[in-house]
N, C-alpha and C positions, 0 to 999 in steps of 0.2 A: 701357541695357537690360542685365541680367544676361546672362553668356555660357552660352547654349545648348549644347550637345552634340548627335552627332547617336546615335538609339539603333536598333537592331537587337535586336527579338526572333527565339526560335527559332520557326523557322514552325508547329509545332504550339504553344507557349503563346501565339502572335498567334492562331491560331483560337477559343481560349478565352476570351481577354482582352477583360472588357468594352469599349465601344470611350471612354468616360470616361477609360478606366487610360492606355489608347494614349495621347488626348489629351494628358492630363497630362505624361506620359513624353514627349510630344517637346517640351514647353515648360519641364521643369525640368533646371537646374545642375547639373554633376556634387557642389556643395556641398549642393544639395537631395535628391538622389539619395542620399548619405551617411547625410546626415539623417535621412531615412525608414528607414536601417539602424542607424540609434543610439539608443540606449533609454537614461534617463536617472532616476538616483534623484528620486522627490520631496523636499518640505522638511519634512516632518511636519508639516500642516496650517497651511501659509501658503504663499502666492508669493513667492518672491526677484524682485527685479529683474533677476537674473541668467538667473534660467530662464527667467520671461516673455520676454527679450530672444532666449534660444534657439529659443522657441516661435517667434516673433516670426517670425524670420532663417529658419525653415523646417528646421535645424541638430538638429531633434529627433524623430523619427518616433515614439517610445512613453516614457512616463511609469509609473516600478515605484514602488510604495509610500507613494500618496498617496491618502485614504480620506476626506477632507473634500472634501463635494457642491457646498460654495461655491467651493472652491478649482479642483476637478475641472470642475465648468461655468466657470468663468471660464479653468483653460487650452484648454479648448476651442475658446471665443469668442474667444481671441487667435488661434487655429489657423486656423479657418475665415474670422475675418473681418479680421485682421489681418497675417496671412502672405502673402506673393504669391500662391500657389494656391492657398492655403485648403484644403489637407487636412487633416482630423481627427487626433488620437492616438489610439493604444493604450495603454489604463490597465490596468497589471500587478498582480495581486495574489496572494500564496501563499493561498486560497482554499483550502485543505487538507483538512479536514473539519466546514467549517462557518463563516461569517461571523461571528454575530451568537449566533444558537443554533447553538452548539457539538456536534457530531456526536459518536460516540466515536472514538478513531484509527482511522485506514484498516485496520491491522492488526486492529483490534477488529471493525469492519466485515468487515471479511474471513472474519471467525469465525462470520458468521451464515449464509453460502453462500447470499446471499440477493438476487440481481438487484434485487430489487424494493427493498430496503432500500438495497444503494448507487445507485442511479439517482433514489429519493426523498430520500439525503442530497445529490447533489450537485444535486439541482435546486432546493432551498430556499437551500443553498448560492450558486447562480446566482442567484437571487432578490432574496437580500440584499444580494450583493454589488454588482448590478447597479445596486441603489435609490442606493445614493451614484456612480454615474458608471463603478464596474471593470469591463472590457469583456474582460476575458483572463485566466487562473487558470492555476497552473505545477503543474495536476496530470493526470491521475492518476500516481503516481510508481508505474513497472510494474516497476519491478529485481526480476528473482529474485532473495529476500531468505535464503540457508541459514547465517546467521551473526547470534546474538541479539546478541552482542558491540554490531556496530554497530547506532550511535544508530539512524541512520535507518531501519531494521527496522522501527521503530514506523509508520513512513511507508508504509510495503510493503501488499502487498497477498497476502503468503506467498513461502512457496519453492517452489508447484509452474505450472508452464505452464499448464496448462490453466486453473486456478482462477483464477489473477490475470490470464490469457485476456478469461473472459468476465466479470468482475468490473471490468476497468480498461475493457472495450468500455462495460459498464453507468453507469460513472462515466461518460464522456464523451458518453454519448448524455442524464443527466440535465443534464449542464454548458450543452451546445448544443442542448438542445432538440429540435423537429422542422426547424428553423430558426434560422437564427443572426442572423437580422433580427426574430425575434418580439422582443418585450418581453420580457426577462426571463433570454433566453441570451445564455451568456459562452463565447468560443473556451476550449475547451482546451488541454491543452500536455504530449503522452506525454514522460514522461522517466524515470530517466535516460540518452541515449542513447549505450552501453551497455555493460554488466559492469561497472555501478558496485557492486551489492549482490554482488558476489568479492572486493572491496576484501579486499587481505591481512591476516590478524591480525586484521576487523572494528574497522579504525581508518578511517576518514571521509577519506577522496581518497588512499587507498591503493593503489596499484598494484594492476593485475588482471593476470590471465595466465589467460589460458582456449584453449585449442585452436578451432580454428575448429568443430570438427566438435561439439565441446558449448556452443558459440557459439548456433549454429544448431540444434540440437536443444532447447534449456534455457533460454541468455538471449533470445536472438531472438525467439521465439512472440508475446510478449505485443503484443511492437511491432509487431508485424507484422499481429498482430489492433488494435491503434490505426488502424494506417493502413489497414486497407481500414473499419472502423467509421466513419471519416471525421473524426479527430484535426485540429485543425486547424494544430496546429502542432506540431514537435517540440522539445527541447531536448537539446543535447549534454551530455555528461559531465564534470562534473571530473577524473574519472581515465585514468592510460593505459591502455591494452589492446594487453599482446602489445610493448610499446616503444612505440608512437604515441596519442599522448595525446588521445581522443575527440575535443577540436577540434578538431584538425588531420587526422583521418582521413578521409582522402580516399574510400576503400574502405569504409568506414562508410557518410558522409553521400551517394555517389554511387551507387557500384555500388549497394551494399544497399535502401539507402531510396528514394533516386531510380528507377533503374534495374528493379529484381526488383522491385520492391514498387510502382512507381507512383505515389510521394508527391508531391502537386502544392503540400501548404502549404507554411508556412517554417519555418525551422531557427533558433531561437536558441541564443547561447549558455548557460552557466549565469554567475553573478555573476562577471565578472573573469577568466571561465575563457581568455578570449584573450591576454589579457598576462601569463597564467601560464604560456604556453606556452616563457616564457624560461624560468619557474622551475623547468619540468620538465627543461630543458635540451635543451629540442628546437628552438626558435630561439635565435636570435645575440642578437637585441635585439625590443625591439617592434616594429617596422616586419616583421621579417621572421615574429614572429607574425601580424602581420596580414594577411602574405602568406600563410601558412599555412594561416590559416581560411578567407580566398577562398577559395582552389583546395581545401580541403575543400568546402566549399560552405554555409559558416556566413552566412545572411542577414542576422539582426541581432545587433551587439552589446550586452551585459546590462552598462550601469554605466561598464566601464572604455572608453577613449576610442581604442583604437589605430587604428578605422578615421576616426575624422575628424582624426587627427594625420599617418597615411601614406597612405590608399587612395588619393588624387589624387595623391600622386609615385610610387608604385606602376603609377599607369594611364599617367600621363607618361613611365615609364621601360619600359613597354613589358609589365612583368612581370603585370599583370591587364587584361584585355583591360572593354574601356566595355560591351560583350553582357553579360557576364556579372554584371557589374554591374546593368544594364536587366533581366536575367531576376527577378535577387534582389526590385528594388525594387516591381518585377511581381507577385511574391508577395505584398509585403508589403500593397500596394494594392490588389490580390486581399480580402483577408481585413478589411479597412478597408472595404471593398465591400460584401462579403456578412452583414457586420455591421449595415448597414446606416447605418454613420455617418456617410457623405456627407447623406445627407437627414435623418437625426436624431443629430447631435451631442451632443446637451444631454441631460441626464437627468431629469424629474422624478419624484420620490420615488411623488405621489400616484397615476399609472397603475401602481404595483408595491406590492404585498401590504405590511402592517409585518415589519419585523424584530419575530424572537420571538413571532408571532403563536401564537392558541391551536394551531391547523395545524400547524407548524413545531414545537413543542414537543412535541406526540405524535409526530410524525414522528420527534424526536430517543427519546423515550423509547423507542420500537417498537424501533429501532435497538440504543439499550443495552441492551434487553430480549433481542432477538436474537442480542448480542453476548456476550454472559456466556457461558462455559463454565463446566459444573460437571464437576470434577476427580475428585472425591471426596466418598462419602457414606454413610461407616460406617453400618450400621443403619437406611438411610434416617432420620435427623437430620433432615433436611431434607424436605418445607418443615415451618415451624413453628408450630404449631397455640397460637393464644391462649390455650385452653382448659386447657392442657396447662400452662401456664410464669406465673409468678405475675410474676417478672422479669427481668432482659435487661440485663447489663454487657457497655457497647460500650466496646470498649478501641481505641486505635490513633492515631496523628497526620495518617492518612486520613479519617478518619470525619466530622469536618466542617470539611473544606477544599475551598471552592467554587474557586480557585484550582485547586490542583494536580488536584482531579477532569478537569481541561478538557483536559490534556494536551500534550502538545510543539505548537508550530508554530502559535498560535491567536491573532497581531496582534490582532485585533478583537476576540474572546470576551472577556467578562466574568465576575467572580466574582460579582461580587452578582448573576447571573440566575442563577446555578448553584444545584440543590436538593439538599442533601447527603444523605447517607446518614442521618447525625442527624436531619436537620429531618424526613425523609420516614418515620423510623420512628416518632419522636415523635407525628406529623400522626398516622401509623396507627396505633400501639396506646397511646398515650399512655394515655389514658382505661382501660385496661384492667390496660397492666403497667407495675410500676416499672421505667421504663428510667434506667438513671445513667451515667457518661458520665466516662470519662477516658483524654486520648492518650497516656499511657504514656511517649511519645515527646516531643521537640521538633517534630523534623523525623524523615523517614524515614532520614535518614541521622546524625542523634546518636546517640553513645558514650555519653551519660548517661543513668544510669540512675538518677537523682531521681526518677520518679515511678511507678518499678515500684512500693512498699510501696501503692500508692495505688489501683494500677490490680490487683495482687494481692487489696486487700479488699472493691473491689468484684465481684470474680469470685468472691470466698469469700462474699459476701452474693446471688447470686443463682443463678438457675435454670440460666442458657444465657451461654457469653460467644459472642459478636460481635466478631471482631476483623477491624482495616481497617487492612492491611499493606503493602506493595510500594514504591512508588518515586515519591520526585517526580516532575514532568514535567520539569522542568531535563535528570534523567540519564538522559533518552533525547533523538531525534531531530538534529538533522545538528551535528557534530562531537562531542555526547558518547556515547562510548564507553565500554563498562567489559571492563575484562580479568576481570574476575570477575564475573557475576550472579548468585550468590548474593542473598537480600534484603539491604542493606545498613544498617549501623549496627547497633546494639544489636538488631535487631527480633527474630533468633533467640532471643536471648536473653532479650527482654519474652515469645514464645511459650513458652518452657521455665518460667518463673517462674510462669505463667497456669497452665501444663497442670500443674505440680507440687501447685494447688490439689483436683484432679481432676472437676473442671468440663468440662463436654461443650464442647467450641468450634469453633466454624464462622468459620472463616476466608477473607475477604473479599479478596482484590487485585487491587491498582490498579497496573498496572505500564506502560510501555513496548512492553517486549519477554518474551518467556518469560524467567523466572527460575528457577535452580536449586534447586529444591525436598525434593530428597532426606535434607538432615538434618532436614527438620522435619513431615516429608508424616505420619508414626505419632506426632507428638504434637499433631494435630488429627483433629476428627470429619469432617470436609466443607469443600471449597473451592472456592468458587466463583471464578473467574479473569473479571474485571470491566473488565481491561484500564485505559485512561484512557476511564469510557464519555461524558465529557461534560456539557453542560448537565443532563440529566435523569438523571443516572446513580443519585441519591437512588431517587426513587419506582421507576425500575426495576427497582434490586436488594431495594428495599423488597417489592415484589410478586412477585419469585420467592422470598425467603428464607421468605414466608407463604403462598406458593402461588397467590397470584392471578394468575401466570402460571408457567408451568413453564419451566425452561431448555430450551432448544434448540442453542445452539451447537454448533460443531465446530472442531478446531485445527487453521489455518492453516497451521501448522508447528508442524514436530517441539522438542518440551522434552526438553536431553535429562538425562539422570540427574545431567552434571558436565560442565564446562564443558573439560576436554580431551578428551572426545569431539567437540568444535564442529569441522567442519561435519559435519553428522548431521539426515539427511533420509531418508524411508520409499523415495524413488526412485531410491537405492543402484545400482550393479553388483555384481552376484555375488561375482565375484572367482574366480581360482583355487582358493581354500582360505579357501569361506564358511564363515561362523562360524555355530555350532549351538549347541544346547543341549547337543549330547553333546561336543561337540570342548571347551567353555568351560570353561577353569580357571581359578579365581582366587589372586593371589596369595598370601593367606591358608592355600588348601592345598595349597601347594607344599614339603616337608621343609625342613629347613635342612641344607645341603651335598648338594641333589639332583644327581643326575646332568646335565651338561649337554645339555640336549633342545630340542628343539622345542615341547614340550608338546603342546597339542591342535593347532599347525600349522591355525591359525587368524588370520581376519583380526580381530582383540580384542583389547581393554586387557585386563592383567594384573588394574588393580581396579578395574574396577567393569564391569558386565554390559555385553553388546556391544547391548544393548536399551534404548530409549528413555523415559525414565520415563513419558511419556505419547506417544504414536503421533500422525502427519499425519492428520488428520480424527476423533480422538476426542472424544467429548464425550456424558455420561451426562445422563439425564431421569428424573422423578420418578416414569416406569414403569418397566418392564422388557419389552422386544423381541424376538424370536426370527424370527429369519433362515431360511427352508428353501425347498425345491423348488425352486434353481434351473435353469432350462433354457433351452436354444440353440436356435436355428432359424435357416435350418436348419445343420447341423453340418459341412458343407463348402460352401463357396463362392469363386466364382474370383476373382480381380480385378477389381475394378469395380463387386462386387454388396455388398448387404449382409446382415447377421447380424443379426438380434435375440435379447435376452439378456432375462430374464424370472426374477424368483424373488419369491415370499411372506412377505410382513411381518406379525407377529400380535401385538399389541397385550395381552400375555399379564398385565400387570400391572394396578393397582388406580387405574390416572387416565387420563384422555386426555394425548395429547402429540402432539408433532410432531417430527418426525427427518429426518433430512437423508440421503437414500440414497444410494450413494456405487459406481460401478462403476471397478473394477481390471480391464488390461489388462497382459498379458507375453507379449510376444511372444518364443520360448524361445532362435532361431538368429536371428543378423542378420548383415548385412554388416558392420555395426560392433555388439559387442557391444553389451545392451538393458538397460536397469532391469529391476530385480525386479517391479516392478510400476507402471505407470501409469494417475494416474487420467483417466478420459476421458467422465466424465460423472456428473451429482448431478441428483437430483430431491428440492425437498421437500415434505413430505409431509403430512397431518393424521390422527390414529390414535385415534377413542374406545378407550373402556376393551371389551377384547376383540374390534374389530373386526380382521380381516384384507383385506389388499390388495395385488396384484398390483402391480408395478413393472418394466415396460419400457422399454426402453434400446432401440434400432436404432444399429448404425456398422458404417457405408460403411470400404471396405477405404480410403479417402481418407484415415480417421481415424487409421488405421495408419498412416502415412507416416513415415519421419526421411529426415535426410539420413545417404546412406550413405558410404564413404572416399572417395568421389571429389565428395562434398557434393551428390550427387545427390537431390532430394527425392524419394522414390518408397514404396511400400509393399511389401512382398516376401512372397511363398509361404512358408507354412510353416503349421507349430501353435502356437495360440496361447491361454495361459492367462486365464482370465474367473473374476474375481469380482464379488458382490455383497454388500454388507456397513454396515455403519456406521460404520468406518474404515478406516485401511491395513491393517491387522493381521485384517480378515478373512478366515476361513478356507473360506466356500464358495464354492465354484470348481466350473467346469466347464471344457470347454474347445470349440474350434472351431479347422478347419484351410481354412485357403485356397491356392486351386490359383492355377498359372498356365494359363491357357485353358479351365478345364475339365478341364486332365489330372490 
């Protein structure tokens, strides 16, 4: 008989614990018990004799990155019926934005402020991924994201709390369903847990340094709304924070998450991220990372193997106690539970929806629809009227690449389901305009410039150019980084050669992350920013660039004018000596041999404005909006009560649209000084041509809260600035003051 252990829960997770979990837990090996806490690479669509035999031995509790259905049922069946106790796996999958039919990036998603859009990408998402046997996805990734540099930004959900708030709650409630035993829901997995998007210099597992006190006002929010949404698992960080490196933070994965917040699921690592803990130089060897991450409180390992090499002479040697080990395995059987794989193990395809079904496909387009921001639109260019334009030179090395449309992070998406921009314009106005058709380019990132003369005479033979700009998906998401986002390769250059035709051109990008736009923003008509939108990315930019749907978006985060202004986000501190309009000098009109000064005694670069080429939450529509009447109710109130905020949106231009309304908060005096402005709440909207509509906001002085110097969560008396607007940058405001008690 295998050797037994004996286990002790803590007496509150024995009240909770089904009493199957208990059972199990007193009849398995502390080999078995490991097991359930090691998660193990698949083979890429086959069984090794080797894995099977770990499955076998009990030696493996979750399976990352195997997506064949025959393979996936067959470890299962060794699991349950082959094992001593027959427990099920956890089948891992980066399920990012989109299985099958490919989503647009999360950041793109993010762009449309729209619950209902990411809750409908990750539930098809769920869907698909489910039909082949993956039962766990490693998202929603909730990093405050205030640095385009890094890759993984594309991943992000923005730079501001609130937004990627209730955006990563919406992701995880479309992942898990109403239930995580339905058909067709997959556990989530908030990550990265935390102040990986401060990484320095936005270089990918870069050291973070963040004060606790903007820890917790800034990076902390979003997890915090994971775990009470009901996340079902979290994942640690690659990076350190503050000197201790996210796995091994004890104060992280105990006090914070456990402790304050309640968290009852399990904690993984990220890939390797335990036996990296030598590389950071925070243990000796591995054995003493893997003591590290215990007493963190890391439940299962991702990949690298240091708990089935030490954790049993660990527990022999006194340094990790057998409880604590029982509580982990507890979780992990927990969620093996509630998924319902003890009684349904196996997957079949035919009780879950097709991949790429017609369903799924509008879902995706709606999404890329929603996602587009429009930038820029000299003259109203945009949308573009058939009637008007005889033909249409589509320039660019985007324009029909079903591939790099789909964007970073997409194991499973395919190109050939993808509908380009070409195919979907051609489909629409084919019949009408001569559309012709050359990229200019190789790749987004070629110096060559063979086929300017080419893509030069087709913009001189026609009415409108169309150019499809911005960035492979390769040069974004997790480890690539750029020190420079400018568009890369020749592309400015193809833009300057186009615009020196004097052809109107509506410029199309497909990017990552924000890219620096400023040398080339006045030699284009209009810009639509398209993001990476995806499977359907085609027909959707198809139908705003001709109006059969209008843009809506809004920007996630701040783009800013140059890439040394980064980090540069709308939710700033003042500073001692805020930078104005009147105090800004630029270096341009400063004499030669000036007096040595201070100048405007401002906090601003020398060249280039201390303003953001495009503001957090802009984004124009093919009408035109006017903002008025905002008002408060009522205008003093004490702690505990609440405010309502009220102002008039009038629909003053020539189409219907829809806008995304956007409320700002400043609170003026704090315990710890406060942002310029915080957003705390979006409604969107539907607006015929000249209708008007009232938009109300309610927040509770709860909503007001930070943690103040002594990291107290509270909300404090004072006055406090309220706007309503269409982005960070609007200007009408009123205000409201809250008392303490009444006085």
């Amino acid at each position: 008989m295998p050797e037994q252990h004996p286990f002790q829960l803590k007496s509150d997770q024995a009240e909770a614990t089904h009493p199957q979990i208990i059972t199990l837990l007193s009849k398995m090996t502390l080999v078995e018990k490991i097991g359930q806490m090691s998660q193990c690479s698949g083979c890429g669509g086959f069984l090794s004799d080797e894995l099977a035999e770990h499955i076998r031995s009990g030696s493996v509790g979750s399976v990352i990155n195997e997506v064949n259905l025959d393979v996936l049922n067959e470890m299962q069946r060794i699991a349950v019926e082959e094992s001593r106790l027959g427990i099920p796996l956890l089948i891992g999958r980066d399920v990012i934005h989109g299985f099958k039919t490919i989503f647009p990036i999360p950041l793109g998603q993010a762009a449309s402020w729209s619950v209902e859009v990411i809750k409908s990408g990750a539930r098809v998402s769920a869907l698909e991924a489910a039909s082949v046997g993956v039962n766990w996805t490693f998202a929603p990734m909730i990093d405050i994201s205030r640095d385009p540099r890094w890759g993984r930004v594309a991943e992000s959900l923005g730079e501001d709390p609130y937004l990627c708030s209730v955006l990563g709650e919406a992701m995880i409630t479309g992942f898990q369903g109403d239930s995580l035993s339905a058909n067709g829901s997959i556990a989530s997995c908030a990550k990265h847990f935390a102040g990986y998007g401060a990484a320095e210099s936005g270089r990918d597992y870069n050291t973070a340094s963040i004060s606790e006190n903007e820890l917790r006002n800034v990076y902390l929010p979003p997890f915090k709304a994971a775990a009470k949404a009901g996340a079902a698992t979290f994942m640690s960080a690659f990076n350190e924070l503050n000197g201790i490196p996210a796995t091994g933070n004890e104060w992280l994965m105990k006090q914070v998450l456990r402790e304050e917040w309640g968290f009852k699921g399990f904690i993984v690592s990220d890939w390797e991220s335990i036996k990296q803990l030598t590389t950071h130089g925070f243990s000796e060897d591995e054995k003493m990372a893997a003591f590290e991450a215990i007493n963190a409180g890391i439940d299962m390992e991702m990949v690298s193997t240091s708990y089935q090499q030490h954790l049993e002479s660990l527990i022999d040697e006194g340094k990790v106690k057998l409880s604590v080990v029982d509580d982990m395995v507890t979780r992990i059987l927990t969620l093996k539970h509630e998924l319902g794989l003890f009684e349904q193990p196996f997957t079949d395809p035919e009780q879950l929806p097709p991949v790429l079904n017609s369903s799924h496909l509008s879902a995706a387009k709606e999404a890329a629809t929603k996602s587009c921001v429009l930038l820029k639109n000299h003259n109203n260019i945009l949308p573009l009227t058939k009637s008007d334009i005889g033909s249409i030179a589509v320039i660019g090395p985007l324009a029909d690449d079903g591939y790099e449309q789909l964007g970073t992070w997409i194991f499973d998406g395919e190109a050939e389901h993808s509908i380009t921009c070409l195919e979907a314009l051609k489909s629409y106005a084919e019949q009408e305009l001569n559309i012709t058709f050359s990229q200019g380019l190789a790749t987004s990132r070629s110096e060559q410039q063979d086929g300017f003369d080419e893509a030069v005479d087709l913009a001189h033979g026609s009415d409108i150019v169309l150019m499809f700009l911005g960035e492979e998906s390769i040069l974004s998401g997790e480890a690539h980084c750029r020190s420079n986002i400018d568009l890369p390769g020749a592309q400015e250059q193809l833009i300057e050669a186009v615009a020196a035709t004097g052809k109107s051109i509506v410029l199309v990008v497909m990017a990552g992350r924000p890219l620096t736009l400023t040398s080339i923003i006045d030699k284009v008509d209009a810009i639509l920013y398209a993001w990476h939108p995806g499977t359907m990315g085609g027909p959707a930019i198809t139908d705003l660039l001709f109006g059969v749907s209008a843009p809506s978006g809004k920007l996630p985060i701040t783009f800013p004018r140059a890439v040394g202004q980064i980090p540069l986000y709308y939710s700033q501190k003042n500073t001692g000596k805020p930078a104005t309009d009147e105090s800004y000098v630029h270096m341009k009109d400063i004499p030669a041999r000036a007096q040595q000064t201070s100048l405007g005694m401002a906090a601003t670069h020398l060249d280039t404005h201390f303003s953001p080429l495009f503001p957090f939450g802009f984004g124009l529509s093919y009408s035109e909006l006017e903002y008025s009447d905002i008002q408060v109710s009522p205008s003093s109130i004490s702690l505990g009560e609440s405010v309502t905020i009220s102002a008039q949106i009038t629909n003053v231009g020539r189409q219907d649209c829809e806008e995304v309304v956007q409320l700002y908060v400043r609170d003026l005096v704090g315990n710890v000084t406060r942002p310029v402005k915080e957003l705390k709440g979006f409604q969107r909207i539907v607006l015929n041509q000249g209708d008007t509509q009232r938009v109300t906001f309610t927040l509770h002085t709860n909503d007001l809260a930070f943690h103040d110097r002594k990291m107290v969560f509270k909300a404090e008396p004072g006055l406090f600035h309220v706007w309503i607007g269409g982005d960070s940058e609007t200007n009408l405001r009123t205000e409201f003051t809250i008392t303490r008690d009444g006085m």
